[in-house]
Backbone as CSV, one residue per row, in Angstrom:
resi,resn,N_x,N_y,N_z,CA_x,CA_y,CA_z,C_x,C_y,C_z
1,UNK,3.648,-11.598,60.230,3.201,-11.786,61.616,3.875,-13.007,62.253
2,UNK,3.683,-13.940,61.197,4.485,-15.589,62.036,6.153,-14.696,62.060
3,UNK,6.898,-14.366,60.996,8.303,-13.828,61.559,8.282,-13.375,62.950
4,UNK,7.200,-12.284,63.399,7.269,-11.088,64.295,7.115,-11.961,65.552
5,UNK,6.534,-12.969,65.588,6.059,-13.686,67.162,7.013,-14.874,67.074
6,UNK,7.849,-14.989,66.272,8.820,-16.208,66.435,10.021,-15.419,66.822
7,UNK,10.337,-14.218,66.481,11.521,-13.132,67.258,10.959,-12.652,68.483
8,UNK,9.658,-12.745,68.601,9.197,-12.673,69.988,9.188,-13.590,71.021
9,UNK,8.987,-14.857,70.445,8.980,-16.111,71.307,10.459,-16.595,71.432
10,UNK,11.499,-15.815,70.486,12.675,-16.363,71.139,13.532,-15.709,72.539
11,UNK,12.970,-13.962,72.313,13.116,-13.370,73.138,12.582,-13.105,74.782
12,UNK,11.514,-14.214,74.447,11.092,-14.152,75.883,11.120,-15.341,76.374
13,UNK,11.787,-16.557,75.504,12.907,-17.605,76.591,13.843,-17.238,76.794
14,UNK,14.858,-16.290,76.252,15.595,-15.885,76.306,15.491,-15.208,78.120
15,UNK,14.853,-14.570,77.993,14.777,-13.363,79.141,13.846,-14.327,80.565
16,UNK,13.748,-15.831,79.732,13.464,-16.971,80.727,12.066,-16.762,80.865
17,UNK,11.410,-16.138,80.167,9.665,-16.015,80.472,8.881,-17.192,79.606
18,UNK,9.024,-18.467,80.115,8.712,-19.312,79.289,6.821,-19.829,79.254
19,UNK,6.475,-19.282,79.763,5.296,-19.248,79.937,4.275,-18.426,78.723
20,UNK,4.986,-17.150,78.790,4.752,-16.680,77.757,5.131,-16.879,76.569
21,UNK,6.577,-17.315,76.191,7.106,-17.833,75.301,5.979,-18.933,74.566
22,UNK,5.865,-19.906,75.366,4.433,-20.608,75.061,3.142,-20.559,74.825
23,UNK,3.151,-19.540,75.496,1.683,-18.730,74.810,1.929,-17.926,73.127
24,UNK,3.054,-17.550,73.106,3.215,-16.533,71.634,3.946,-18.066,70.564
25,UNK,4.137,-19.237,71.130,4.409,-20.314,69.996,2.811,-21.434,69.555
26,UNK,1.898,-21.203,70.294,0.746,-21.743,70.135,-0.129,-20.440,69.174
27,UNK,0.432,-18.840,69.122,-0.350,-18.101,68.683,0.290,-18.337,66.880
28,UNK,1.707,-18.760,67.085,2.314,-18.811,65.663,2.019,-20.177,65.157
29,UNK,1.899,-21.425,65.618,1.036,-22.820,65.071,-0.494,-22.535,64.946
30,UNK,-0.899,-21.420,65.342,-2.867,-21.183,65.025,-2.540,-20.571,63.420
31,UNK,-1.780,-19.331,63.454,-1.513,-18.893,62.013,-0.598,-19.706,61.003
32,UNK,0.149,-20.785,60.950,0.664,-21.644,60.701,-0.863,-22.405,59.950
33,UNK,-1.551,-22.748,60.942,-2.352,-23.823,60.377,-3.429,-22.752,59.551
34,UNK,-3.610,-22.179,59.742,-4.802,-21.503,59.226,-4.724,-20.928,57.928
35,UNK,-2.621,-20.796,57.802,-1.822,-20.317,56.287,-1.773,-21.501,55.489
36,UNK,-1.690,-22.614,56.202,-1.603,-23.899,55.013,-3.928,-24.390,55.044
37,UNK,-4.692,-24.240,55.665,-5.995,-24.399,55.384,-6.521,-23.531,54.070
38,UNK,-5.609,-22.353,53.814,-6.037,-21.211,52.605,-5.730,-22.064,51.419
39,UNK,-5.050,-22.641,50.843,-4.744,-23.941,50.079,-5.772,-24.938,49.671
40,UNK,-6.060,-25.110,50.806,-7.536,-25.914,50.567,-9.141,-25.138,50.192
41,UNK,-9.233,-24.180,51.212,-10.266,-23.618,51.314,-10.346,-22.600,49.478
42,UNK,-9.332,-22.163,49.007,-9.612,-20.808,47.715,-9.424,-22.469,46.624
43,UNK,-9.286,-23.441,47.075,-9.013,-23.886,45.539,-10.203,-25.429,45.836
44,UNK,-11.403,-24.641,46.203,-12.753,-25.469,46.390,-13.711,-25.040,45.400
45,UNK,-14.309,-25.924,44.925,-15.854,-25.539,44.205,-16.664,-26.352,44.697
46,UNK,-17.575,-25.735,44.458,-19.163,-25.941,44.554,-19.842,-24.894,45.233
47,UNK,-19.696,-23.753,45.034,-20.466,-22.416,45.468,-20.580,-21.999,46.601
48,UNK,-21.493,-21.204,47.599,-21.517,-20.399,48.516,-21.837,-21.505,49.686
49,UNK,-21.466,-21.374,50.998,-21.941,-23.009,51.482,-21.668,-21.964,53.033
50,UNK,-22.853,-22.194,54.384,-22.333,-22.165,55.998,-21.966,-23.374,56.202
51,UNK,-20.812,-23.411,57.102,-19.637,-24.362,57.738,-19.932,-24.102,59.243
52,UNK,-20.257,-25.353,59.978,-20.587,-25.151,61.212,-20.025,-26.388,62.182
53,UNK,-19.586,-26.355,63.088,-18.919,-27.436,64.256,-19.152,-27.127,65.913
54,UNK,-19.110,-27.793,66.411,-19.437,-27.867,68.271,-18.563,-28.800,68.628
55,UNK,-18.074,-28.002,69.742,-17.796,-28.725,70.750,-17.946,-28.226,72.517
56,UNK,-18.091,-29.220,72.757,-18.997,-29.200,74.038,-17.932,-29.587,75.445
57,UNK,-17.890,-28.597,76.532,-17.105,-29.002,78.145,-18.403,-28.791,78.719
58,UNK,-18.996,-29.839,79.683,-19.610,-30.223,80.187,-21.020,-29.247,80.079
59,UNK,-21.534,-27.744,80.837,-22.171,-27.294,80.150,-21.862,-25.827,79.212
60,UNK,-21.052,-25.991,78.382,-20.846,-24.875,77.947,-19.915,-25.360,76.311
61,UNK,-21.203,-24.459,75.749,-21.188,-25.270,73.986,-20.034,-24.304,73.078
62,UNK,-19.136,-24.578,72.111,-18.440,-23.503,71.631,-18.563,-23.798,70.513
63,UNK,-19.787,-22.839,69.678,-19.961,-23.307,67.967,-19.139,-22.433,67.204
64,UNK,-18.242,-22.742,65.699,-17.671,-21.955,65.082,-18.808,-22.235,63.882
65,UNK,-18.557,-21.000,63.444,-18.996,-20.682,61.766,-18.301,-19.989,61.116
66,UNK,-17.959,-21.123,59.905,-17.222,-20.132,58.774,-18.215,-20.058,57.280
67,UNK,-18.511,-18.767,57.165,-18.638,-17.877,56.250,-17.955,-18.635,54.603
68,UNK,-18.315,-19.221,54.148,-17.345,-19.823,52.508,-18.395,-19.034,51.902
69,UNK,-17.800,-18.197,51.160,-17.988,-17.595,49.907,-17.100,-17.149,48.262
70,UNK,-17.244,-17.803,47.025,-16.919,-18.113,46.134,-15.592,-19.118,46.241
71,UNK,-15.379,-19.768,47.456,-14.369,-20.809,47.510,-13.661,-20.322,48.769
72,UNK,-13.821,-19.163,49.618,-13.091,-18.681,50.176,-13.415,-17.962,51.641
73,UNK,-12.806,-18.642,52.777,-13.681,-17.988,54.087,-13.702,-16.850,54.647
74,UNK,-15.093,-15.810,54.484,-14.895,-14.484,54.347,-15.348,-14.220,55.897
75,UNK,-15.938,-14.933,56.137,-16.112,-15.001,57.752,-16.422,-15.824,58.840
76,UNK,-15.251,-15.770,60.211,-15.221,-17.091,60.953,-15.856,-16.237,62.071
77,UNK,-16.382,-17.271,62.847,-16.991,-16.471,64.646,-17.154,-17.732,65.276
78,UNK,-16.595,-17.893,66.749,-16.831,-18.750,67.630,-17.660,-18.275,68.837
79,UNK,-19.259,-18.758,68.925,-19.849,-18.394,70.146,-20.063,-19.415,71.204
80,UNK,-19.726,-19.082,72.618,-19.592,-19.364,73.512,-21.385,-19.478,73.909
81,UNK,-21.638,-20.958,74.270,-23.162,-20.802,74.902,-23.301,-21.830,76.237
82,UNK,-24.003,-20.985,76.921,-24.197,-22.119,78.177,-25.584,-22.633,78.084
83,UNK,-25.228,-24.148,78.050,-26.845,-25.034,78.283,-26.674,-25.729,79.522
84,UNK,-27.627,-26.728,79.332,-27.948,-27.968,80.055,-26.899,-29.094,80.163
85,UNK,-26.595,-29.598,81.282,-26.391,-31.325,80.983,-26.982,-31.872,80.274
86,UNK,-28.257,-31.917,80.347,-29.255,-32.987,79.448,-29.809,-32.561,78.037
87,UNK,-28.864,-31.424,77.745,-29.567,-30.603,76.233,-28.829,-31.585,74.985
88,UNK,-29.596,-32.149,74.545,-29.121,-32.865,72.892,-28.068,-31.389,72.294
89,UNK,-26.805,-32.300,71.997,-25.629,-31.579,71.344,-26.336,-31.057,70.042
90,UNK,-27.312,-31.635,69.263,-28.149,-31.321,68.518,-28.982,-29.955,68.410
91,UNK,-29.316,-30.076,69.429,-30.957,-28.669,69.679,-29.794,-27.682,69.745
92,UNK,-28.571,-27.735,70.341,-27.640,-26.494,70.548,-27.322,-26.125,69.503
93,UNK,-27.251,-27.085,68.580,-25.945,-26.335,67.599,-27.328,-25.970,66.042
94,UNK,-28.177,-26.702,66.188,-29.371,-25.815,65.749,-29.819,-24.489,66.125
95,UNK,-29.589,-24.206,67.188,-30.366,-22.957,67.410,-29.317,-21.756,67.451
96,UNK,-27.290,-22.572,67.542,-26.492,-21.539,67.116,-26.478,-21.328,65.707
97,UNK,-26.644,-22.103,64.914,-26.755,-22.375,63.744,-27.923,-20.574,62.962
98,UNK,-28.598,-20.960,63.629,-30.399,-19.687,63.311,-29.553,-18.506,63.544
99,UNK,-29.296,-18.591,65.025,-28.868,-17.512,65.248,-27.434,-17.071,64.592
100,UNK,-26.484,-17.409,64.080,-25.512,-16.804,63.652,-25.881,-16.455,62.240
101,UNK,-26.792,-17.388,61.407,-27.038,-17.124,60.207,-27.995,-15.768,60.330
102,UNK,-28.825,-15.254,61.440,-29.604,-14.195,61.248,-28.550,-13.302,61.372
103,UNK,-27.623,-13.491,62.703,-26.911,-12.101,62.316,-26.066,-12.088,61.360
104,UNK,-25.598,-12.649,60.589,-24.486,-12.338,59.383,-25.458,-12.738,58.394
105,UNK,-27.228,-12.550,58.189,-27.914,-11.741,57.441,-27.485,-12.767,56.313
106,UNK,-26.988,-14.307,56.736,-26.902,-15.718,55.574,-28.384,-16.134,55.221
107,UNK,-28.501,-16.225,53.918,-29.679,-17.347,53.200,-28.988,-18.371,52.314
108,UNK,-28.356,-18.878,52.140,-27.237,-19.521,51.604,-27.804,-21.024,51.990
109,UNK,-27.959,-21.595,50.329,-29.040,-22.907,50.583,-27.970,-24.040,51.381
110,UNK,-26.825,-24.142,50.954,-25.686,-25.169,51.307,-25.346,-25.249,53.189
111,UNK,-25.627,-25.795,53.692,-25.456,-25.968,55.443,-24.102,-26.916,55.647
112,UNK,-23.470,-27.120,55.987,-22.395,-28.225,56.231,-22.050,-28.225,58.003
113,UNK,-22.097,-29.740,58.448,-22.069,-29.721,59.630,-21.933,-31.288,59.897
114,UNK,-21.190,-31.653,60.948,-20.300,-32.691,61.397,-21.347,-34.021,61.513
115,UNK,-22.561,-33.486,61.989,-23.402,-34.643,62.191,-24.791,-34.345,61.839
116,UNK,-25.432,-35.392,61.450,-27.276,-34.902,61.498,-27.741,-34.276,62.270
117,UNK,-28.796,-33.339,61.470,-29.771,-32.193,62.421,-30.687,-32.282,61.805
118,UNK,-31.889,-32.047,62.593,-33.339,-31.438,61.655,-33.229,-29.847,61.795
119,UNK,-32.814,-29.395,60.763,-32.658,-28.262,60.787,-34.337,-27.240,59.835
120,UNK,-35.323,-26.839,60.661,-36.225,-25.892,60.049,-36.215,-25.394,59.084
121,UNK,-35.155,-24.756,58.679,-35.414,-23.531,58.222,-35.969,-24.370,56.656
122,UNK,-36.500,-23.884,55.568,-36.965,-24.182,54.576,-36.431,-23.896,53.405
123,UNK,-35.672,-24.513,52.257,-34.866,-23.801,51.385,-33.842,-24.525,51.660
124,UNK,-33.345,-25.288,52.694,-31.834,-25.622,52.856,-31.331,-26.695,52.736
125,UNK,-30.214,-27.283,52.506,-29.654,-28.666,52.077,-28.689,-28.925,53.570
126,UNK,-28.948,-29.725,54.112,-27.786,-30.281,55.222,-27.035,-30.986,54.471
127,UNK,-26.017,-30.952,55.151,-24.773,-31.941,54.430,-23.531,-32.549,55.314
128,UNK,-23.858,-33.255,55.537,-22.425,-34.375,56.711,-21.921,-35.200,55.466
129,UNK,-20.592,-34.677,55.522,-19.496,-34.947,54.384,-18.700,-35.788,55.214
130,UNK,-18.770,-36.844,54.732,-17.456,-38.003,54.976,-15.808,-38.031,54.469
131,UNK,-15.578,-37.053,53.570,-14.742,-36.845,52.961,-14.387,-35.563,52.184
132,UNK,-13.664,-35.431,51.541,-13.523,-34.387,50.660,-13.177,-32.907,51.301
133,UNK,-13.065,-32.101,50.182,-13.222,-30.627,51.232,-13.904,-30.329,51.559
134,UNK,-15.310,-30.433,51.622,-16.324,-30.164,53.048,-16.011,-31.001,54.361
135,UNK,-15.309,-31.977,53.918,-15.196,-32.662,55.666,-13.975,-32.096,56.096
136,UNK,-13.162,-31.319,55.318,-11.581,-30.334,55.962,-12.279,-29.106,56.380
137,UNK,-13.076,-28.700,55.705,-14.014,-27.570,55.968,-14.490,-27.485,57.533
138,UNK,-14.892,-28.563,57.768,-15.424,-29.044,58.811,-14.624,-29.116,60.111
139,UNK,-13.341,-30.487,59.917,-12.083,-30.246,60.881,-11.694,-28.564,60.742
140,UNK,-11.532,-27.829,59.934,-10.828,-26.791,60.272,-11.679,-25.656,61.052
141,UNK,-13.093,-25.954,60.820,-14.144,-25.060,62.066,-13.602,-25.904,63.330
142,UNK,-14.058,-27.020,63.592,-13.314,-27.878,64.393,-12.181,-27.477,64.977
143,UNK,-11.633,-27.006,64.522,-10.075,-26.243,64.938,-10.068,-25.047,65.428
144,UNK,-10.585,-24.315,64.868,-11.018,-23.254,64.965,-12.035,-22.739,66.732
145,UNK,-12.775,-23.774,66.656,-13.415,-23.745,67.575,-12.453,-24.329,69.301
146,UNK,-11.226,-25.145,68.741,-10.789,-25.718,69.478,-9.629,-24.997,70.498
147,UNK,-9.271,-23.989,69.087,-8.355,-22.657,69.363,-8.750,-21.674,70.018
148,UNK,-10.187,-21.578,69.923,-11.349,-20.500,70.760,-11.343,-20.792,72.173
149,UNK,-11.011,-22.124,72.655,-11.310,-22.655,73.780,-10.103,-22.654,74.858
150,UNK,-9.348,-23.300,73.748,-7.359,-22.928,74.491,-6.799,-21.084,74.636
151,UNK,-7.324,-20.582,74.030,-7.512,-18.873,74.176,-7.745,-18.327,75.665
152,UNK,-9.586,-18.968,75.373,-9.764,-18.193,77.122,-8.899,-19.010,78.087
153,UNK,-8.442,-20.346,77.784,-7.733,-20.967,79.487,-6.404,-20.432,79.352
154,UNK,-5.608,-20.157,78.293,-4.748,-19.429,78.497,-4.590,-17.973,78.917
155,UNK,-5.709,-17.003,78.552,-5.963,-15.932,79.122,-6.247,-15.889,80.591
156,UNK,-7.227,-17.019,81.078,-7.207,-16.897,82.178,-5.713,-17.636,83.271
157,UNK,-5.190,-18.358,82.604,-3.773,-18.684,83.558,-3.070,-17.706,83.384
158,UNK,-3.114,-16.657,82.569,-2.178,-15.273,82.514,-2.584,-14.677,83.366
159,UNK,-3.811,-14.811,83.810,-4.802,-13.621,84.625,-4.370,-14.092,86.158
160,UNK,-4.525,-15.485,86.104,-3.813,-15.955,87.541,-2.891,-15.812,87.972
161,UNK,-1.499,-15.547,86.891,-0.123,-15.361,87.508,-0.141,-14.310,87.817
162,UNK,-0.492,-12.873,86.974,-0.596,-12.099,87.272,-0.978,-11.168,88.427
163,UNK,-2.325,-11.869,88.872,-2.799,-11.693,90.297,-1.808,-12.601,90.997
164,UNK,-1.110,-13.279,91.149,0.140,-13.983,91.494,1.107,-12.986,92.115
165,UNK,1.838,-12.332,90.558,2.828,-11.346,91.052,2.124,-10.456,91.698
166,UNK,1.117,-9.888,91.601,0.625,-8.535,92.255,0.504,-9.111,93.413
167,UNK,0.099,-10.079,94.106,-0.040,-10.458,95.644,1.396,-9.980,95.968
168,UNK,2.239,-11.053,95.241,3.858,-10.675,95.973,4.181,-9.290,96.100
169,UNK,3.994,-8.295,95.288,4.995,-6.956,95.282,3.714,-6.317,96.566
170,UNK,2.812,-6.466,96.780,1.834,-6.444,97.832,2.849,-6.764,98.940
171,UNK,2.984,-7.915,99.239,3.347,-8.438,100.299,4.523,-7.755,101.148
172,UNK,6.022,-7.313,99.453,6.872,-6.943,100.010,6.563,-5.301,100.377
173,UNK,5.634,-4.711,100.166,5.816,-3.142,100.148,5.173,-3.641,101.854
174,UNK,4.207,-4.522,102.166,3.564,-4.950,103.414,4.684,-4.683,104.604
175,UNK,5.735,-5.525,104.050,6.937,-6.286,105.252,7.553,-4.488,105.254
176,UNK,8.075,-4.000,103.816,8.619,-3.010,103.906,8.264,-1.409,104.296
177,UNK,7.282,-1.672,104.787,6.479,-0.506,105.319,6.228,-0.326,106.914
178,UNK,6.244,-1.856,107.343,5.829,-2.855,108.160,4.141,-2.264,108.485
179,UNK,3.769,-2.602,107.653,2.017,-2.706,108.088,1.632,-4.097,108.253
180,UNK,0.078,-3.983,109.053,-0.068,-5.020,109.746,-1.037,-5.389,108.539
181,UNK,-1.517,-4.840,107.448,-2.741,-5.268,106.649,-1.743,-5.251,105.572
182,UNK,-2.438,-6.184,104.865,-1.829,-6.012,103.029,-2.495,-4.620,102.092
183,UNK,-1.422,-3.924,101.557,-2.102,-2.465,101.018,-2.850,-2.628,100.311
184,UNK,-4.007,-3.509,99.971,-4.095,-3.588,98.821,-5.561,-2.536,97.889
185,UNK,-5.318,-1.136,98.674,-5.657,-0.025,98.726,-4.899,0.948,98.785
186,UNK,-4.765,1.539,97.637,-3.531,2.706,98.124,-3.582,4.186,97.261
187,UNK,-3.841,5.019,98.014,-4.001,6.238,97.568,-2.806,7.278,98.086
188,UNK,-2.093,8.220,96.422,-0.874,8.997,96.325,-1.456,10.075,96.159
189,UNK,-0.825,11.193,96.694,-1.269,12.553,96.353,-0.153,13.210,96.354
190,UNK,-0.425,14.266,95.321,0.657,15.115,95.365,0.194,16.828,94.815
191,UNK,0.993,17.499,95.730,0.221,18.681,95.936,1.584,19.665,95.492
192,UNK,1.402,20.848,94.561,2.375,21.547,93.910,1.575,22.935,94.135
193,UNK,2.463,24.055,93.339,1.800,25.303,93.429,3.160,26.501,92.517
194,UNK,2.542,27.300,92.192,3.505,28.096,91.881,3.580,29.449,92.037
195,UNK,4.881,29.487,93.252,5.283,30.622,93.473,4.170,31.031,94.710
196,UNK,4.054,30.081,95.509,2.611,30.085,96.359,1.401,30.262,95.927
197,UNK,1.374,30.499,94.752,-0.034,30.670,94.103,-0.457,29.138,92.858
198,UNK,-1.773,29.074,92.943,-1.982,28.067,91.896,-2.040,26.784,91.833
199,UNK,-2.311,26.395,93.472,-2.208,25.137,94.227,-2.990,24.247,93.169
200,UNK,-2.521,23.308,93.138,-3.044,21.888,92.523,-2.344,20.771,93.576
201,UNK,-3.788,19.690,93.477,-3.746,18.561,93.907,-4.111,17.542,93.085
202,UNK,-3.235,16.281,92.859,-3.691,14.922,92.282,-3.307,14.089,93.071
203,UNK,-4.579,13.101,92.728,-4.711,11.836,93.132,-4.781,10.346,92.413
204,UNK,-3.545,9.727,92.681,-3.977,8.550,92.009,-4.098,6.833,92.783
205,UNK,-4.751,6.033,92.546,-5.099,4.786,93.186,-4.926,3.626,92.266
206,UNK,-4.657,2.632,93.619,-4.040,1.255,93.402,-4.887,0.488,93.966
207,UNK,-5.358,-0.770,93.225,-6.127,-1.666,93.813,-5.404,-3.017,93.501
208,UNK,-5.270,-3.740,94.774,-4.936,-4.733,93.987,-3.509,-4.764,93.845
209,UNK,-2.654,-3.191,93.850,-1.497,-3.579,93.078,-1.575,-3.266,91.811
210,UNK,-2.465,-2.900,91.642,-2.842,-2.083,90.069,-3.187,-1.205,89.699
211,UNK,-3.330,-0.179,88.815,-3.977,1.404,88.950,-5.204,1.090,88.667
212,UNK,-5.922,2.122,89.289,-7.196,2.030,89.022,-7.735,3.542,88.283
213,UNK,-7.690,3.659,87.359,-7.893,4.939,86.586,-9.219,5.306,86.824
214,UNK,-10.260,4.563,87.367,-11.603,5.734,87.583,-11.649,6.134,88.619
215,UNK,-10.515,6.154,89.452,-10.156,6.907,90.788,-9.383,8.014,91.029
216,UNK,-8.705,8.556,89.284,-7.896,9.301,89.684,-8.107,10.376,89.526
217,UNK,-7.837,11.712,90.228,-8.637,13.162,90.643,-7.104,14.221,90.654
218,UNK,-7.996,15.080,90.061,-7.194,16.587,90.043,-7.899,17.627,90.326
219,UNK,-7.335,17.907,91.454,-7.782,19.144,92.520,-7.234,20.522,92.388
220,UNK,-7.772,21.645,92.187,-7.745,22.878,91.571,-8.324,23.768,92.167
């Protein structure tokens, strides 16, 4: 995969799309780091353990959990939560904490997590590691979570250029049509038949500059 997006990322500076180029060299340093963290993570002991980290943009919390089982992370998830200004970074990452362990159906006595919590549940050991491989454990949810975050703003600046170009090719079909509105409604039809018999009609639509497939109709 790192080969396949580094012949990809050369090809689309190449073709001067450097934007994207940059987006597919940040996707090959996420798998990069995550190929040298396997190193650390399969050649750990001390048994079955949840791995948990937060980080917080103003109100909106992004907890990762990784899944370590027999030395090895069998499952990562980053959830996106919206709180308070005034919510203790604490009460959040407790109550993502419940909730991710109910759904991935964890009882797993070992907890690991960046800072103190009073954590409920009964049966369980917290653990804020200063060192060692639970505290890489830790940076690499940390990372993980950090990669979750640079994802959506890069998805959404793709989403912006995009609506970008679609304004422009808008604009020029505008000038080149000479309409006084921007199309940015546009319905094609095309009507066939055979041999005068057997008329069919389709319809397809553009919104935006874009197809809109739950608009499109065939008439019979």
């Amino acid at each position: 995969m790192i080969r396949h997006f580094k012949e990809e990322m050369k090809a689309l500076a190449a073709d001067l799309q450097f934007e994207k180029a940059e987006y597919t060299r940040k996707k090959i340093a996420y798998l990069e780091d995550y190929y040298q963290s396997r190193s650390v993570v399969t050649g750990m002991k001390g048994g079955d353990k949840d791995v948990f980290s937060i980080l917080k943009d103003k109100d909106i919390a992004y907890v990762n959990y990784l899944m370590v089982r027999g030395g090895t992370i069998v499952q990562t998830q980053t959830n996106k939560l919206e709180t308070h200004l005034d919510e203790p970074i604490e009460e959040i990452l407790v109550y993502a904490i419940q909730h991710l362990r109910s759904t991935f159906h964890s009882d797993v006595r070992e907890i690991v997590v960046p800072f103190e919590i009073e954590y409920p549940e009964m049966n369980t050991e917290i653990m804020v590691p200063k060192g060692g491989d639970r505290k890489k454990l830790v940076e690499l949810s940390e990372k993980n979570a950090g990669y979750f975050i640079e994802e959506l703003k890069n998805k959404e600046r793709l989403k912006i250029s995009r609506n970008v170009d679609q304004i422009k090719v808008l604009e020029e079909l505008q000038t080149d049509l000479q309409l006084q509105d921007l199309p940015t409604h546009i319905e094609c039809f095309d009507n066939s038949n055979f041999q005068g018999s057997y008329p069919v009609s389709a319809m397809v639509c553009f919104k935006n500059g874009v197809p809109s497939k739950k608009t499109i109709a065939i008439l019979m």
